[in-house]
C-alpha positions in Angstrom: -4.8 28.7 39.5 -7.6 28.5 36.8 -8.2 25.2 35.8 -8.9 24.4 32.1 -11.0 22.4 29.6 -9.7 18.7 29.6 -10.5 18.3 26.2 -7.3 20.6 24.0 -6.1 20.3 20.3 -2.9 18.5 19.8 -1.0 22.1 19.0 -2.0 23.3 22.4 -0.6 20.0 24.1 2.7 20.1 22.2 3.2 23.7 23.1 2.6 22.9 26.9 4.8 19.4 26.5 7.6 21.9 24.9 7.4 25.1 27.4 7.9 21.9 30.4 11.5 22.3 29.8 11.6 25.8 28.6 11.7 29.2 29.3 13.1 32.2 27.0 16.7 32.4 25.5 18.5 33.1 22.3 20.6 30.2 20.6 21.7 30.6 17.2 19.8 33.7 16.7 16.7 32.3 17.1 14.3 33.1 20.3 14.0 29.6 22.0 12.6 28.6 25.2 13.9 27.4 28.1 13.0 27.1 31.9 15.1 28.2 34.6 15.3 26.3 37.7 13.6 29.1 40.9 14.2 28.3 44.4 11.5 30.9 45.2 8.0 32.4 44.8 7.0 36.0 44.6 3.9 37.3 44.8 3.3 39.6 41.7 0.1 41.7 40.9 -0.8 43.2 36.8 -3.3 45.3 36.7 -4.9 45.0 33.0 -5.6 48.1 31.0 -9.2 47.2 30.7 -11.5 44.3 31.5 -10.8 40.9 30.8 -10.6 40.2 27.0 -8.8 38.8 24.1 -5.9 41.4 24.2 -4.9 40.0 27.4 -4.9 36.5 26.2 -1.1 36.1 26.4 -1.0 36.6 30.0 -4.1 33.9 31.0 -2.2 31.1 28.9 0.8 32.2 30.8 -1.2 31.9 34.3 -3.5 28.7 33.0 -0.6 26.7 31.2 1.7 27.3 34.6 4.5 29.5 33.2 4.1 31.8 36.2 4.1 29.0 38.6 7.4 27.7 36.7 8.7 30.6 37.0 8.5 31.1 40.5 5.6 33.7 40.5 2.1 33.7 42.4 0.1 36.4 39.8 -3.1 38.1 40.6 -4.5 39.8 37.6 -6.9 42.6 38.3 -9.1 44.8 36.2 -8.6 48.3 37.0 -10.7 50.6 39.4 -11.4 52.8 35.4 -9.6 53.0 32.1 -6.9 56.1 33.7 -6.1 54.0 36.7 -3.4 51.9 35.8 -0.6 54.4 36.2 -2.1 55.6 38.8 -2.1 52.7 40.3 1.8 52.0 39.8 2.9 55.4 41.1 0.5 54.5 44.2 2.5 52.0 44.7 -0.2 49.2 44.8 0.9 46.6 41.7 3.9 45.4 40.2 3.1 45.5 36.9 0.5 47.2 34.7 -1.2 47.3 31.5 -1.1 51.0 29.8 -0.2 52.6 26.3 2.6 54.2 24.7 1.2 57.6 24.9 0.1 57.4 27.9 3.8 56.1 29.3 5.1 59.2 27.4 2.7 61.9 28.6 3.4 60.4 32.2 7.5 60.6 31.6 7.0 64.0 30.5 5.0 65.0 33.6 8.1 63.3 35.9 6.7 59.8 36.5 9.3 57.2 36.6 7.9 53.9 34.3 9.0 52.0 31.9 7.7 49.6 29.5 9.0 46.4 29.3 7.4 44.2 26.8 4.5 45.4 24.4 1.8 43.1 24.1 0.9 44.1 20.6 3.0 45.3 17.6 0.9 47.9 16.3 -1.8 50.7 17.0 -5.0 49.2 17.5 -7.2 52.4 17.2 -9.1 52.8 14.0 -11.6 55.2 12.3 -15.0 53.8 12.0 -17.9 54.6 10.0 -20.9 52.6 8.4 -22.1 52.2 5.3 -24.3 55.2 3.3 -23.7 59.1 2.5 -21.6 60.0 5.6 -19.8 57.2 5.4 -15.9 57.9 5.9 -13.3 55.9 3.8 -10.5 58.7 3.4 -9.2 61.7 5.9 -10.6 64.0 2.6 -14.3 62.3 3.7 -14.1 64.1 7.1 -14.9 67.7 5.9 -18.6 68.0 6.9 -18.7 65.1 9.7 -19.5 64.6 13.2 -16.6 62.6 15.0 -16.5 60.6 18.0 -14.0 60.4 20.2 -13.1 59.3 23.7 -11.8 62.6 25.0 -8.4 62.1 25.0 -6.2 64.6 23.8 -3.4 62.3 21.6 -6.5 61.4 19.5 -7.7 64.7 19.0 -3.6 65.0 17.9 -4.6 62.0 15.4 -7.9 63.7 14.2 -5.3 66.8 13.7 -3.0 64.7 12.0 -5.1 62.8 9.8 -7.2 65.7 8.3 -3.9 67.7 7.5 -3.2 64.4 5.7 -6.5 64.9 3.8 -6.3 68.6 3.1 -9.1 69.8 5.3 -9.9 72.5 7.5 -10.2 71.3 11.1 -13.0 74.1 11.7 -14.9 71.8 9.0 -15.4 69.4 11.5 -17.4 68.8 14.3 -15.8 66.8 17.1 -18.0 65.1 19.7 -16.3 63.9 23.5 -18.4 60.1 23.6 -16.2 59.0 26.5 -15.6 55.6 26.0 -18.9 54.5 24.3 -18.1 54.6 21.0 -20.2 52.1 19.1 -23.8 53.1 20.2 -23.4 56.8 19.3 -22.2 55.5 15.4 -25.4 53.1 15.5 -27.6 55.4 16.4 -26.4 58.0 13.8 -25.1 60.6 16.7 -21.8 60.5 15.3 -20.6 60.2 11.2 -17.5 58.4 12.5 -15.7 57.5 15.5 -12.0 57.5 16.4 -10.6 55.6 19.4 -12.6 52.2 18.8 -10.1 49.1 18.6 -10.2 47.7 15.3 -10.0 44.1 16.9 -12.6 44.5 18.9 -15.3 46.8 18.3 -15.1 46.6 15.1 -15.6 43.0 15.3 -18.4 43.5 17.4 -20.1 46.3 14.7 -19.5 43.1 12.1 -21.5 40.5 14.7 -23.9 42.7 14.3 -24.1 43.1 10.7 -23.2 46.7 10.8 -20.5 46.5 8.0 -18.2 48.8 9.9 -15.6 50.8 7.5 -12.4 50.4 9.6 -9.6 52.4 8.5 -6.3 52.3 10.9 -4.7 55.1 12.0 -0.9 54.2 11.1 -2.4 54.1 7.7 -4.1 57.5 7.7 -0.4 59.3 8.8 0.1 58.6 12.5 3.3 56.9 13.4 3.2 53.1 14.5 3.0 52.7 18.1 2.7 49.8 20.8 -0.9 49.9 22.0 -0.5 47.8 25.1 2.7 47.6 27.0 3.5 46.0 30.0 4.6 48.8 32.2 6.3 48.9 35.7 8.4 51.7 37.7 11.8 52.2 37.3 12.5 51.1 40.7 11.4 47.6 39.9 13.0 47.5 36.8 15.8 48.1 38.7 16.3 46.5 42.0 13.8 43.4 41.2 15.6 42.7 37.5 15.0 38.7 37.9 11.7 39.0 39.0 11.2 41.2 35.9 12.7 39.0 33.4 10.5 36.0 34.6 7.5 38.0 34.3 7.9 39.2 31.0 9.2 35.9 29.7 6.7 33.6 31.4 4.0 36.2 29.2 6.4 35.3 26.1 5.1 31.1 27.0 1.6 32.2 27.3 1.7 33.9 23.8 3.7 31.0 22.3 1.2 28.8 23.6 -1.6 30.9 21.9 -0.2 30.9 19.0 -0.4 27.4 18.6 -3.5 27.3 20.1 -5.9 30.1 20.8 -7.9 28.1 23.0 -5.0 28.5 25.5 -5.9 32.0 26.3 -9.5 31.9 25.6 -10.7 29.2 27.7 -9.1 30.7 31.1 -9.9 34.3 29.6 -13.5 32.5 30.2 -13.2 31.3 33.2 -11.6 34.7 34.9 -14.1 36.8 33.1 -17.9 34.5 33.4 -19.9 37.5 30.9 -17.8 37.4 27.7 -19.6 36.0 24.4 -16.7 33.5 23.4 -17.3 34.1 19.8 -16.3 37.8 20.2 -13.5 37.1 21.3 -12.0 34.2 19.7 -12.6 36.1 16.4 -10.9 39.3 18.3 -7.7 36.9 18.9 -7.6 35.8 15.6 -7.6 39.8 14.3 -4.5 39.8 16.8 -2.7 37.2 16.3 -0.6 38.5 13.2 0.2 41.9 15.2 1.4 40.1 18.6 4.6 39.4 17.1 7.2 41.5 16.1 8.0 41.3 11.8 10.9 41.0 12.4 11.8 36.9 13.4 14.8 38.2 15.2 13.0 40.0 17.8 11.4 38.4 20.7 8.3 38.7 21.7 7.3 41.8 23.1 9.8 43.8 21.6 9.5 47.6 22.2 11.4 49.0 19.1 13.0 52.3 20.3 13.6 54.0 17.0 9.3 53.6 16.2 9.1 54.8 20.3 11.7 57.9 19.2 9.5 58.4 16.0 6.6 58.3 17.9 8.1 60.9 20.4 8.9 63.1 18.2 4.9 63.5 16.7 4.0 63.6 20.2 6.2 66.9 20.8 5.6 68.2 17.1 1.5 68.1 18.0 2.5 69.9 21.5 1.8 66.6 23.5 4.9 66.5 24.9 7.8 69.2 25.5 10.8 66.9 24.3 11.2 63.7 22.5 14.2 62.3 24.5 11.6 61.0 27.1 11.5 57.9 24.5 15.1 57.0 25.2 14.0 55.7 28.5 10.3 55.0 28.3 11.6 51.6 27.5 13.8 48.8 28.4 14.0 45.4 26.0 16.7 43.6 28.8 14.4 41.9 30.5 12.7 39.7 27.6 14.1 36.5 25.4 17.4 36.8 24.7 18.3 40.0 26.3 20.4 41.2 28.2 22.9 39.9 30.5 22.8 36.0 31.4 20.1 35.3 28.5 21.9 35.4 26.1 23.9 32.6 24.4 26.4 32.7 21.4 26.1 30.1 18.2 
């Protein structure tokens, strides 16, 4: 278990004195928590979507403040072998749980893979458009006629490029469209690219601002592309179904670690420290602080890690419309809410 910094801020200590006695249930319409009793523990391995950062802060709180141990769960987080491995990884058959995005749960669906997501870790898309400052700068999808753009090869955000200049009027020939893998900030310093789309707007756009860049950030659900969970817990149906419990403490033990961040992002940053040794802190504390207000869902209602399935069918049906996909029923069951606070059978209680 990573041990912490002795020295915490009173919110952190209240939110580990509360989550003592509590794990995740509904009460009076209002997600709670409270700790089931587990006469067992399982070993669980998450594979993350990406190195060790402050998307992933949820989950070390969880692992640091002892949620998983509460919950009766031995986790070993890994980084993955490359960005594509994560699925790959699931279907392989060599982790429980892993890290991935909802287009890349829906392109897998469509190819026959059996996954579902079962808690999102963010709310929103975190992919951006980002240029700099001067005459190429790019503030509108009408500023891309004429540009170089970056991408990192993947074909739903060549779909977004698609879909954003149609929202500006301009000719897709117009545009030059450059395959950076995924190095996307160097190529925009060094003036290889006008703009770049793929580039997390919590992250390295933070990192262009460090550096006194003066990024222009423009997200993508606000240049026509549906909302979308970017990072979504994701496990095979077969879990989902025979290991249900083991699921639901998962996913609910994550829902502690968030809980605990959000009173206190030190929570999550100081083990994310400890399990990663070459982060710059100050990135990412002010990358958690960007992601803080998109971790939860809007809606007060809604646990967290809600997976809203009319935004996944809306999503879907883009996806097919662009040629992504061949039908947007995949959504119905890319998904599966039971499993988190006040879902489903036996977690649910009544006013």
């Amino acid at each position: 278990m990573i041990q912490l910094s002795r020295q915490r801020s009173l919110p952190y200590l209240v939110a580990l004195s509360a989550a003592a006695t509590t794990l995740f249930v509904a009460g009076c319409g209002q997600m709670e928590e409270q700790e089931a009793a587990v006469t067992q523990t399982d070993d669980v391995t998450l594979v993350l979507d990406y190195f060790p950062n402050a998307n992933h802060a949820a989950i070390y709180a969880a692992q640091a403040g002892g949620a998983f141990e509460r919950a009766g769960l031995n986790v070993t987080i890994q980084p993955p072998a490359d960005a594509a491995a994560p699925l790959k990884t699931l279907a392989a058959d060599q982790a429980d749980f892993v890290i991935s995005y909802e287009p890349e749960i829906l392109l897998a669906r469509n190819e026959g893979a059996k996954i579902q997501g079962v808690q999102a870790l963010v709310q929103k898309p975190l992919t951006s458009v980002m240029s700099l400052p001067g005459k190429n700068a790019v503030r509108e999808p009408k500023d891309f006629a004429g540009k170089t753009v970056g991408t990192s090869g993947l074909n739903y955000q060549a779909a977004y490029l698609d879909t954003i200049l149609d929202e500006g009027g301009v000719n897709p020939s117009r545009v030059k469209r450059v395959d950076l893998g995924f190095s996307l900030s160097a190529p925009l310093i060094a003036g290889r690219v006008d703009a770049t789309l793929g580039g997390f707007w919590n992250y390295e756009a933070i990192e262009l601002e460090r550096k006194k860049k003066d990024p222009i950030v423009r997200r993508i659900e606000e240049l026509g592309v549906p909302n979308y969970n970017e990072l979504v817990i994701t496990a095979t149906e077969e879990t989902v179904r025979d290991r249900g419990p083991l699921v639901r403490r998962f996913v609910q033990a994550i829902g502690f670690g968030a809980k605990a961040v959000q009173a206190d992002p030190a929570a999550g940053i100081d083990p994310l420290m400890q399990a990663s040794k070459g982060l710059d802190r100050g990135l990412q504390e002010a990358s958690l602080k960007a992601t803080l207000p998109v971790m939860f869902p809007e809606n007060k209602e809604q646990p967290f890690g809600w997976l809203d399935p009319v935004e996944w069918t809306t999503y879907a049906n883009w996806m097919q419309e662009r040629g992504l996909i061949t039908s947007s029923r995949i959504a119905a069951r890319a998904t599966t809410n039971e499993y988190l606070a006040g879902q489903g059978v036996g977690d649910r209680t009544d006013s």
